[in-house]
C-alpha positions as CSV (number, residue, x, y, z in Angstrom):
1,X,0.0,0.0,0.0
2,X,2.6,2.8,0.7
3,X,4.5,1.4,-2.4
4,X,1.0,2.3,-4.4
5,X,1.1,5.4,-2.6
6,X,4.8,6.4,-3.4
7,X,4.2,5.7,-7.3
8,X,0.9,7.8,-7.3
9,X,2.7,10.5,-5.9
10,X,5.7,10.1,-8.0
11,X,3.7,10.2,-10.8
12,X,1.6,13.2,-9.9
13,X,4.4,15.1,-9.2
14,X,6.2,14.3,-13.1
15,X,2.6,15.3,-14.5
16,X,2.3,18.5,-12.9
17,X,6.6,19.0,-13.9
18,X,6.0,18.5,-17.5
19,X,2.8,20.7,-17.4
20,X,5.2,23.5,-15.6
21,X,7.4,22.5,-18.1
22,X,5.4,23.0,-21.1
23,X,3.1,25.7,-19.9
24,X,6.7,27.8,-19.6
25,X,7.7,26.4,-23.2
26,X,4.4,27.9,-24.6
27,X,5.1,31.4,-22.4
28,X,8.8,31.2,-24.1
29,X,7.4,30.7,-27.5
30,X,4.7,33.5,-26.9
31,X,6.7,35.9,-25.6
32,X,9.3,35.0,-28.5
33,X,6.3,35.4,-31.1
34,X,5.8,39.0,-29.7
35,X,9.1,40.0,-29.1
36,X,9.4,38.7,-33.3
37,X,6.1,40.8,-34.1
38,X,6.8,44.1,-31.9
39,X,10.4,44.7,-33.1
40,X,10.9,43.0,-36.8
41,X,10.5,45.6,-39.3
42,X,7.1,44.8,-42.1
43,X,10.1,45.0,-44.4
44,X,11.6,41.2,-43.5
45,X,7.8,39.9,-43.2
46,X,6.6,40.6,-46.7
47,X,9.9,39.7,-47.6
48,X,9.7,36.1,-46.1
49,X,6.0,35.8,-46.9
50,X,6.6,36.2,-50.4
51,X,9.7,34.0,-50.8
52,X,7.8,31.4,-49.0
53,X,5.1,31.1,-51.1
54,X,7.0,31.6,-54.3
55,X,8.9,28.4,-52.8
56,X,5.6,26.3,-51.8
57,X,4.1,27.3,-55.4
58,X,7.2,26.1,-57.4
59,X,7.2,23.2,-55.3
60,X,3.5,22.6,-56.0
61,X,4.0,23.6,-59.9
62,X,6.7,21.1,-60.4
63,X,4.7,17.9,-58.3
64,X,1.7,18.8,-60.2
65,X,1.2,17.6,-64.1
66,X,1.3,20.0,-67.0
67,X,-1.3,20.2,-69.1
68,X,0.8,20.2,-72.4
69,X,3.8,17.6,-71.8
70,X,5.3,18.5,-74.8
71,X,6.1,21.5,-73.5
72,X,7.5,20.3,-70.1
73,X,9.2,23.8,-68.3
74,X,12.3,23.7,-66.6
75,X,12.3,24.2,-62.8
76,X,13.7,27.7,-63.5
77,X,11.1,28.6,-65.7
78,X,8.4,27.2,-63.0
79,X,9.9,28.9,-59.9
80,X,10.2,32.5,-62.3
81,X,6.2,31.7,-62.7
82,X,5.2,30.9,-59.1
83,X,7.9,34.4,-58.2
84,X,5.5,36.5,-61.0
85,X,2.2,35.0,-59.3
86,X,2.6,35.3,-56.3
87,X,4.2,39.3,-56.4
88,X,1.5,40.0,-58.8
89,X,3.6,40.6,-62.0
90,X,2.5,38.4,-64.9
91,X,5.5,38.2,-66.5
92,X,5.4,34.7,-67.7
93,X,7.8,32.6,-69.2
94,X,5.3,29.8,-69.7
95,X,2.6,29.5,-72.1
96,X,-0.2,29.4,-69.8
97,X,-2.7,26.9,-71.8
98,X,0.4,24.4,-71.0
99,X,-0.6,24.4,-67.5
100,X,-3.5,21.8,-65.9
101,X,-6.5,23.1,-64.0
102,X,-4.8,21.4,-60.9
103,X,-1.9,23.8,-61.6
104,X,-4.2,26.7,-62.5
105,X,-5.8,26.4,-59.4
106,X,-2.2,26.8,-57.4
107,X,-1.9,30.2,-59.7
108,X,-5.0,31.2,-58.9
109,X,-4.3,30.6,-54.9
110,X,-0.6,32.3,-55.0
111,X,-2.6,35.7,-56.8
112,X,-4.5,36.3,-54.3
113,X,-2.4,35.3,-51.2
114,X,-0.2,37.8,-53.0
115,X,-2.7,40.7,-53.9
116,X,-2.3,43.6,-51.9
117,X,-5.7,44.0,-50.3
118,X,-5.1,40.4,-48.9
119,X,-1.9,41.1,-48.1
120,X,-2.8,44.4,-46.1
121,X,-5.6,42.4,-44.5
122,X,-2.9,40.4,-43.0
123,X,-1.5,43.2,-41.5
124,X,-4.6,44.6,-40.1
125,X,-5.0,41.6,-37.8
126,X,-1.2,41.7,-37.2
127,X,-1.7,45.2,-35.7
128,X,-4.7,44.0,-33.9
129,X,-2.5,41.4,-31.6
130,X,-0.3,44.3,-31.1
131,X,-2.8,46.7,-29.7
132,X,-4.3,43.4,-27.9
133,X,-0.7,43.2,-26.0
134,X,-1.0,46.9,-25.7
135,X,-3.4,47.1,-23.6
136,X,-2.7,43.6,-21.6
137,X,0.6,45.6,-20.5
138,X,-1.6,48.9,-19.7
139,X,-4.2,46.9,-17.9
140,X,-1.2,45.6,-15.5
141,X,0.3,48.5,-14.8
142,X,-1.3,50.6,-11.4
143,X,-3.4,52.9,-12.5
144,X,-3.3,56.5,-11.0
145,X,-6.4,58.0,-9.0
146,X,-6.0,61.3,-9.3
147,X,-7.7,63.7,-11.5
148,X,-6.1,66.9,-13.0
149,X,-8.5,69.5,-13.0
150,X,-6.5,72.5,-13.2
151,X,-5.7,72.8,-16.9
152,X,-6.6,74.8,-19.5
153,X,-9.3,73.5,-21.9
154,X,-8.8,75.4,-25.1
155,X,-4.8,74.3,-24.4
156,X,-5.9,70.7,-23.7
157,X,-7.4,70.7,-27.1
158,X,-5.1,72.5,-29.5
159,X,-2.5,69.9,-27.7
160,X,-5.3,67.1,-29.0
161,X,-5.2,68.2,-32.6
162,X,-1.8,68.8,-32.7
163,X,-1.3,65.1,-31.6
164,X,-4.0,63.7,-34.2
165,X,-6.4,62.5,-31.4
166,X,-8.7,65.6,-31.1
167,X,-11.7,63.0,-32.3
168,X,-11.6,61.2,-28.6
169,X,-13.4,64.4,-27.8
170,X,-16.6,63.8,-30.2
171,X,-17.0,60.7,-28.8
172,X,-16.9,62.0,-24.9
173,X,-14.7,59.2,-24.3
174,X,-12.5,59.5,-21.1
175,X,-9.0,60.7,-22.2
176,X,-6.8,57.7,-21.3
177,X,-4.5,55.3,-22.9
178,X,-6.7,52.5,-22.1
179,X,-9.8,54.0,-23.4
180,X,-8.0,55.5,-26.8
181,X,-6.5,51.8,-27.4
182,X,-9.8,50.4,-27.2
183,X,-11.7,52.6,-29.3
184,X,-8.7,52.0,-31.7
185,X,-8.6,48.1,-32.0
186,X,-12.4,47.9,-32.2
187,X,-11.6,50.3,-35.4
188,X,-8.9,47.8,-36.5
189,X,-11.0,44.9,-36.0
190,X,-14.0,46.6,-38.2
191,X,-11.6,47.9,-40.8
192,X,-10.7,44.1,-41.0
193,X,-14.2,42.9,-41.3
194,X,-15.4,45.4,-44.2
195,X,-11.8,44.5,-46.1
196,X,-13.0,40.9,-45.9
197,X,-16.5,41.5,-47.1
198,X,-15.3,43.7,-49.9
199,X,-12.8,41.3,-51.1
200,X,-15.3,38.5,-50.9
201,X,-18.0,40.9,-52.6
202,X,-16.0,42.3,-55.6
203,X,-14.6,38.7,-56.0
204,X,-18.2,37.1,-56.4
205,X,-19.7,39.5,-57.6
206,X,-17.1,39.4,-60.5
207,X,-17.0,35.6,-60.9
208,X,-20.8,35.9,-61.4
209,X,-20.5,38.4,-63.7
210,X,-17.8,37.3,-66.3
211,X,-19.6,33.6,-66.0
212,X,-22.8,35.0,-66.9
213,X,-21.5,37.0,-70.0
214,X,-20.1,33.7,-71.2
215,X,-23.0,31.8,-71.0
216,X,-25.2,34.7,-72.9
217,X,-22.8,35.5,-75.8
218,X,-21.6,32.3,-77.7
219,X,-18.9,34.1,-79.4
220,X,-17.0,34.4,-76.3
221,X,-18.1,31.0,-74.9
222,X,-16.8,29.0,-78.0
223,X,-13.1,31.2,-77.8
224,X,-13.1,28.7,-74.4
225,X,-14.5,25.6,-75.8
226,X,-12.2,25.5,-78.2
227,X,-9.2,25.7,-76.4
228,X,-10.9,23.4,-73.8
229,X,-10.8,25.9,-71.3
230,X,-13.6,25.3,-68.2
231,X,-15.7,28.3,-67.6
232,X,-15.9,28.2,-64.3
233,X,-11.9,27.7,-64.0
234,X,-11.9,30.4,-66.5
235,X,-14.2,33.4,-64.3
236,X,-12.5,32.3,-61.5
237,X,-8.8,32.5,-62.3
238,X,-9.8,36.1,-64.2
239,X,-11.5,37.8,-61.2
240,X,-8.8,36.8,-59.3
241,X,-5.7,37.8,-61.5
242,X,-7.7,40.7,-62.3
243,X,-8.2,41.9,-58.8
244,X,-5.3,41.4,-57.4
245,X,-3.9,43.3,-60.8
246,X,-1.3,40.3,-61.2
247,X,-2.7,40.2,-65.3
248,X,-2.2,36.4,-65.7
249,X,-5.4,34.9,-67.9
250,X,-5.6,31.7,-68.2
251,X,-5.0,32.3,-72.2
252,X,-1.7,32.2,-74.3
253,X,-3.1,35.0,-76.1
254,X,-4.0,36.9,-73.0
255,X,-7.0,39.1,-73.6
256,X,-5.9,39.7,-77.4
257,X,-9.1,36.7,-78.4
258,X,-11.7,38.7,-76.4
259,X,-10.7,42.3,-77.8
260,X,-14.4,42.1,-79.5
261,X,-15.5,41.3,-76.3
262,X,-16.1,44.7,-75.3
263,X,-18.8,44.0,-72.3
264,X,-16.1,41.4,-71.0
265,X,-13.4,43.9,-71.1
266,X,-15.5,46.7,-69.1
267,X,-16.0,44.0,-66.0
268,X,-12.8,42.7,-65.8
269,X,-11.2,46.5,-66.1
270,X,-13.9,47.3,-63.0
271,X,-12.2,44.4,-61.0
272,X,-8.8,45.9,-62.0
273,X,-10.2,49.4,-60.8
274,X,-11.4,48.3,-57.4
275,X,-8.3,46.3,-56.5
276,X,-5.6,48.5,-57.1
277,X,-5.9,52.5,-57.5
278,X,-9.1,52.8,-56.7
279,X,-9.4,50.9,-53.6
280,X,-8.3,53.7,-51.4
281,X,-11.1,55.9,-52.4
282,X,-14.0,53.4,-52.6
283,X,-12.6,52.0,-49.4
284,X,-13.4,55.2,-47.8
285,X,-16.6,56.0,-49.9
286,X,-18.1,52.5,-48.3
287,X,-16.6,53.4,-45.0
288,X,-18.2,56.5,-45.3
289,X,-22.1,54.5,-46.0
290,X,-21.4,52.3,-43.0
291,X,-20.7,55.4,-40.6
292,X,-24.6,57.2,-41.6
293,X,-25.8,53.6,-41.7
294,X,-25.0,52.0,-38.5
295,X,-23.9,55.5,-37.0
296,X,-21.1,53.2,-34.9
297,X,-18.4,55.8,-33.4
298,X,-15.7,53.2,-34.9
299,X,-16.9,54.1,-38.1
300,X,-15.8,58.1,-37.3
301,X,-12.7,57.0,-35.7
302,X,-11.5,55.7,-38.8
303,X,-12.6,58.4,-41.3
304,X,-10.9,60.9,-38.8
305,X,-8.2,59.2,-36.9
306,X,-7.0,57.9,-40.6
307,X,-3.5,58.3,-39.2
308,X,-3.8,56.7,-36.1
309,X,-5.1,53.1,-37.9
310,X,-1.7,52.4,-39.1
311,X,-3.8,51.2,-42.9
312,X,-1.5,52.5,-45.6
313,X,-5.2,52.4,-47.8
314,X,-7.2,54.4,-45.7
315,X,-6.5,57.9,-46.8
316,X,-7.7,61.3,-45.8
317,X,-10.4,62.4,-48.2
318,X,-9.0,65.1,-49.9
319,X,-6.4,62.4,-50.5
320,X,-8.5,60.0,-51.5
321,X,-10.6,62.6,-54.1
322,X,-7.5,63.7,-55.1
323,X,-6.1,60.0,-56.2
324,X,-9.3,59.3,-57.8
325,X,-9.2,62.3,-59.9
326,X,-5.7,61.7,-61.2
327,X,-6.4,58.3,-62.1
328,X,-8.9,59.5,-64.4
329,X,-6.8,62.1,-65.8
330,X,-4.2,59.6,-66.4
331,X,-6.6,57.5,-67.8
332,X,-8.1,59.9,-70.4
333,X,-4.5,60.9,-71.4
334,X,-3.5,57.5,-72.2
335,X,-7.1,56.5,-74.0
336,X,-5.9,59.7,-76.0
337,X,-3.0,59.0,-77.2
338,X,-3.6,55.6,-77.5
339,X,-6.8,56.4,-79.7
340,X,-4.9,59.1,-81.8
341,X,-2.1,57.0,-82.7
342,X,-3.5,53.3,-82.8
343,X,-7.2,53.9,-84.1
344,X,-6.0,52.3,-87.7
345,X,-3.3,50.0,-86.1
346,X,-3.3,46.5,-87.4
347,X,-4.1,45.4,-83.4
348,X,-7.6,47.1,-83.8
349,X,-8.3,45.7,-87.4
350,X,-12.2,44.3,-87.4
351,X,-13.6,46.5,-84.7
352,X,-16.1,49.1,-84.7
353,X,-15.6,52.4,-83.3
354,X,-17.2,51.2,-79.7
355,X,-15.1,48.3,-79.8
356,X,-12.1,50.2,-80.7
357,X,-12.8,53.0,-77.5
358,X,-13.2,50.0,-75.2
359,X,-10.3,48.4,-76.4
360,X,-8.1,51.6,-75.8
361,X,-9.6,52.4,-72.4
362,X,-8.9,48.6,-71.3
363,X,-5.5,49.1,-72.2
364,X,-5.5,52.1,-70.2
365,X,-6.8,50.9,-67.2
366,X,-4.4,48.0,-67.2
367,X,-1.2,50.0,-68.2
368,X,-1.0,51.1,-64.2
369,X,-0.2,47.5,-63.1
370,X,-2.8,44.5,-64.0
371,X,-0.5,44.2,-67.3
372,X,-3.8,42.4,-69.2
373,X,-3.7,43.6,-72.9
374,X,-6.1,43.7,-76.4
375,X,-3.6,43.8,-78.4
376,X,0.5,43.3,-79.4
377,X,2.7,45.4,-77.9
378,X,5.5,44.6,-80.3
379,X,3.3,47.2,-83.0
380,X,2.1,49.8,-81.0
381,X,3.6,52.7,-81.3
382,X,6.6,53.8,-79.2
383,X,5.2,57.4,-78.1
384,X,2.1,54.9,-76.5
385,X,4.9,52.5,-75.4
386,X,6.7,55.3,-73.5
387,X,3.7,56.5,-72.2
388,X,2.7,53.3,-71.0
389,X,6.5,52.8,-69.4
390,X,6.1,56.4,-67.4
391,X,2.4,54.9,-66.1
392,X,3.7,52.0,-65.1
393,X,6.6,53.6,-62.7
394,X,3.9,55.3,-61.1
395,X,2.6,54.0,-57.2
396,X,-1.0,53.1,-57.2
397,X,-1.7,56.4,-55.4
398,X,0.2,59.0,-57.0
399,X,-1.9,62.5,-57.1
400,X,-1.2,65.8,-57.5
401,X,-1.5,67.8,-53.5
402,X,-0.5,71.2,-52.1
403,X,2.7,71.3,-50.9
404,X,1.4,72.0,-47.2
405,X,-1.0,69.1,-47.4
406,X,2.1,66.8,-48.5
407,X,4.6,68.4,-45.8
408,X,1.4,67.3,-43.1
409,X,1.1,63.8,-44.8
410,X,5.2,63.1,-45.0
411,X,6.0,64.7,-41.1
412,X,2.6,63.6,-39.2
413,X,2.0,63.9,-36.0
414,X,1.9,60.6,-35.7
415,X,5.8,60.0,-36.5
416,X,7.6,59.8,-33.2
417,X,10.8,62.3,-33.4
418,X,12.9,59.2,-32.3
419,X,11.6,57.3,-36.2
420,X,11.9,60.4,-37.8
421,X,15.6,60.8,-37.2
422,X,16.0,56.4,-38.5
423,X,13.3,57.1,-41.2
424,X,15.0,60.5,-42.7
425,X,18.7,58.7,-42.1
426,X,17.9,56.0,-44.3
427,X,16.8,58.2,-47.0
428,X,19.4,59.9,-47.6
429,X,21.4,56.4,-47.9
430,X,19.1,54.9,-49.9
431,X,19.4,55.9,-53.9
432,X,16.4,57.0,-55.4
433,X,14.2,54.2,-57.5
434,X,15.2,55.1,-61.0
435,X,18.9,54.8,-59.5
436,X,17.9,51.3,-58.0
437,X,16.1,50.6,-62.1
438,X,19.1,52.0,-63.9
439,X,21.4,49.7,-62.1
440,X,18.7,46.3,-63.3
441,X,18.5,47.5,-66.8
442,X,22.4,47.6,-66.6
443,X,22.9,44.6,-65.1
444,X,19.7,42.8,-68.0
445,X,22.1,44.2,-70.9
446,X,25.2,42.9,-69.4
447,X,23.8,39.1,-69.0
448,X,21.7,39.6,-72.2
449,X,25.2,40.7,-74.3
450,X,25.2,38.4,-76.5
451,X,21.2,38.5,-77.6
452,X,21.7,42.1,-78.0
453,X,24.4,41.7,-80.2
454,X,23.1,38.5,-82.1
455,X,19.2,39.2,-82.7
456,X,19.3,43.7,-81.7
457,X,15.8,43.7,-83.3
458,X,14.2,41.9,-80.4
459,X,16.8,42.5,-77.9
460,X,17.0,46.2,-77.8
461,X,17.2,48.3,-74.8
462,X,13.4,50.0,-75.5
463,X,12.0,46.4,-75.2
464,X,14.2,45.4,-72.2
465,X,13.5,48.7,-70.0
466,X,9.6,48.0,-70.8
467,X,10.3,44.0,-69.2
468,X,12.2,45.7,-66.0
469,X,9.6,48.6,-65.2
470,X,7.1,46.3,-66.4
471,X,8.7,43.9,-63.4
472,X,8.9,46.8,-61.2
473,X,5.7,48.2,-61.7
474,X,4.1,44.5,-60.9
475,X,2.4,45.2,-64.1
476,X,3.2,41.9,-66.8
477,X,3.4,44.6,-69.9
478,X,5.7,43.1,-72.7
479,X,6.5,43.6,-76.3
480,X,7.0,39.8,-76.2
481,X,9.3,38.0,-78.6
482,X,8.7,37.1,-83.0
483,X,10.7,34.9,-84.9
484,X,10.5,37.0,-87.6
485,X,12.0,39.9,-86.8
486,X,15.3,37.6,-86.1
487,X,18.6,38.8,-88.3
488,X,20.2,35.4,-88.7
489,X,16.7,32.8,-88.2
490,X,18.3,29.4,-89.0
491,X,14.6,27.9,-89.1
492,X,15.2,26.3,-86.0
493,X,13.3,29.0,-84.4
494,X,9.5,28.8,-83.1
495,X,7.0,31.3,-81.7
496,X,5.8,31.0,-78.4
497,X,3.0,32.6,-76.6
498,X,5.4,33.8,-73.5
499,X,6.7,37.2,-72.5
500,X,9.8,38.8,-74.0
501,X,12.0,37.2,-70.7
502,X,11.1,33.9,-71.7
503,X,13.7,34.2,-74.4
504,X,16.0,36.1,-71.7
505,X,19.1,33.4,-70.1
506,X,19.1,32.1,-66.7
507,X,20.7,35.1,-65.4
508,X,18.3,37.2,-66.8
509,X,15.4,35.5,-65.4
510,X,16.9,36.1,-62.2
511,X,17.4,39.4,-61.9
512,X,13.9,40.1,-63.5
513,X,12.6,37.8,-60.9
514,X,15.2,40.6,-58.3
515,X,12.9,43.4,-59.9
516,X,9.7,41.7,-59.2
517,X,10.2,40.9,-55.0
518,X,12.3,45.1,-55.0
519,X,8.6,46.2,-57.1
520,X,6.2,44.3,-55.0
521,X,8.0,45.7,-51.9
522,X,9.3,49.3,-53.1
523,X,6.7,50.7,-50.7
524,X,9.2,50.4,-48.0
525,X,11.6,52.3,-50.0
526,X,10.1,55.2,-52.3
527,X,10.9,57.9,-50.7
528,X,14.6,56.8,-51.0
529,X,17.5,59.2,-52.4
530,X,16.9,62.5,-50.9
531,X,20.1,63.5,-49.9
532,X,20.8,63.9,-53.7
533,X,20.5,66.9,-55.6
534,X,20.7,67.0,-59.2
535,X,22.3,70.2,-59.4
């Protein structure tokens, strides 16, 4: 009996050691997690989220069968694909109709765990654990009982707006951190909410859409049947590619067989729209509805605490206004020149005049970083083609402001003077981004030497700076690659329905595939290069 007793004990006490034991391992790994989340910069996160992914979908690509085994890719070729899906590029050395729907299906996925509303939706509940812990260590710390009550109000106030929190005051909310945190991650957690729901609304509402129109107009339906493309694999892959403004269609073509197809080509250039530079604005329009709607202070702490969210799409309206308005000048400049110069192109040949409009104002919409085209860039013209390269340099947000509502927006209040000091010592380090795209295009025409010197009608430096700000841009542009304008063809030469890089070497691919991951991330580092004066 005591034996029995001494073993029960015994193990009792070993139980309750390895719970100790691995309650303290799961403290360790939490407070490791945290110390990971608080103090890495977003930088290295993207960075490793991206790479990741690009790994698991070239590992997937290459397990999976190809649709086409006669054309069987080489592992480089099938990691540069998964790299251009999953940073949103399109730049494709692989004729996409080689691919299976099994493999399709993996594109589809790494678009839109790569699309930058997902992506920023990922960040969003990131920064909701942080104000979680935020107020877990305010909540521990003693509280102080006493009340102030000999300051001056008007002070107090101008203090407030100076610090960007003058809103607590609407909302007669008790001035304190733990009050101003909360009101702040119920904000992040709603933001997070009506992200989802538009990202799940524009994406059905889409797929619904495009399946619809293929079903009611045979012309476009048979383009699909004939190729043996499934329509539902079809919508789907589209309205994703097209939202997340990667520009990948399940087509070797592209959109070059639908350019007739002028209702398709207004829907999908609405998904491009809402996913990319005009998400800011209708983010805030519908932001805007929910506030007179539900009338939930959360609602106003967003539209006017914009600043203190942390959400690099929630813009101040005259922000917002203004970035909607630019995006329709630059859209009626290029539809422009396009028209003007292309309007008796061989691209447009069969179309009526509606046709032709829609064509040109797809191409515009899509020239700012979806990369989904009507027709060959090889034969447009090269006053479009530079137009095209300058809109697709530009940030999804470029507008034209005041220079005291920029000088507010680049030196916040919400900046503490400490991050000012690191943020403004790193730009004047950092070289500016046409520095950082000079150096890629130099370092393209020193591993593409010999193709520049063997076949200069393809291989020209026009065409290769298109592929690189193309890269950069995330946009999937190219002038693509013909047989026929080859000096020395020896016949053993065949035309593929791949990008311009797909003829690039190795090296080449990998530097493009550099210029895709420093593009989908150049965010971090645009404002880059100001210590130098070009004087």
């Amino acid at each position: 009996m005591p034996s029995f007793k001494i073993k029960a004990y015994y193990y009792k006490n070993s139980s309750m050691q390895i719970a100790n034991h691995s309650r303290n391992l799961l403290d360790l790994t939490q407070s490791m997690y945290h110390s990971w989340l608080f103090h890495v910069h977003a930088f290295w996160i993207q960075l490793i989220y991206f790479i990741f992914f690009s790994g698991l979908g070239f590992l997937l690509l290459k397990l999976l069968p190809m649709r086409d085994f006669a054309n069987r890719s080489s592992n480089l070729d099938l990691f540069f694909t998964s790299v251009s899906a999953t940073t949103v590029s399109s730049m494709d050395s692989v004729p996409l109709e080689s691919f299976s729907i099994s493999q399709l299906i993996v594109i589809t996925l790494l678009m839109l765990l790569g699309g930058e509303v997902f992506t920023s939706m990922l960040g969003l509940q990131f920064q909701n654990i942080r104000i979680k812990k935020e107020l877990e260590i305010i909540a521990q710390k003693p509280q102080s009982l006493e009340l102030t009550t000999s300051h001056d109000p008007t002070s107090d106030l101008q203090n407030q707006i100076e610090m960007g929190t003058a809103d607590v005051k609407l909302f007669n909310i008790p001035q304190n951190p733990m009050s101003q945190n909360h009101i702040k991650q119920n904000s992040v957690r709603y933001l997070s909410f009506l992200v989802l729901g538009y990202l799940i609304l524009v994406h059905f509402t889409g797929y619904t859409s495009i399946l619809m129109y293929l079903n009611l107009f045979p012309s476009a339906k048979a383009i699909l049947e004939e190729k043996g493309i499934n329509l539902q694999t079809f919508s789907f892959f589209t309205v994703v590619s097209s939202f997340s403004n990667c520009g990948f269609i399940p087509t070797n073509e592209n959109m070059i067989v639908f350019k007739a197809c002028s209702g398709l080509l207004l829907m999908v250039s609405a998904q491009v729209l809402l996913g990319n530079t005009m998400f800011a604005s209708t983010l805030r329009f519908v932001m805007w509805v929910f506030k007179k709607v539900t009338k939930r202070q959360e609602f106003e702490y967003m539209l006017r605490s914009h600043e203190n969210i942390g959400y690099d799409h929630l813009l101040p309206a005259s922000r917002a206004l203004s970035v909607a308005v630019c995006m329709v000048g630059f859209m009626l400049i290029q539809l422009v020149l396009f028209c003007s110069m292309e309007w008796w192109s061989e691209g447009l040949e069969g179309l009526g005049s509606y046709q032709k409009l829609v064509a040109g104002l797809f191409m515009s919409v899509n020239s700012r970083h979806a990369g989904e085209s009507v027709v060959d860039l090889s034969v447009v013209s090269p006053a479009v083609l530079v137009l095209y390269v300058v809109m697709m340099y530009l940030p999804p947000y470029t507008c034209f402001l005041p220079s005291e509502e920029l000088h507010k927006i680049a030196n916040g209040p919400h900046l503490e003077t400490k991050k000012k000091r690191s943020v403004w010592r790193w730009q004047n380090v950092l070289l500016s981004q046409l520095s950082y795209l000079a150096i890629f295009v130099i370092l393209v025409c020193i591993t593409e030497r010999r193709h520049l010197q063997e076949d200069p009608l393809n291989f020209n430096v026009l065409n290769i700076v298109i592929e690189v700000i193309s890269a950069y841009g995330n946009v999937g542009y190219s002038t693509g690659y013909s047989c026929k304008r080859k000096l020395n063809n020896d016949g053993m030469c065949k035309d593929a329905w791949t990008g311009f890089s797909g003829r690039w070497s190795g090296e080449g691919k990998v530097v493009l595939m550099a210029v895709m991951f420093f593009g989908r991330l150049k965010k971090f580092s645009f404002d880059g290069g100001k210590a130098w004066k070009l004087a």
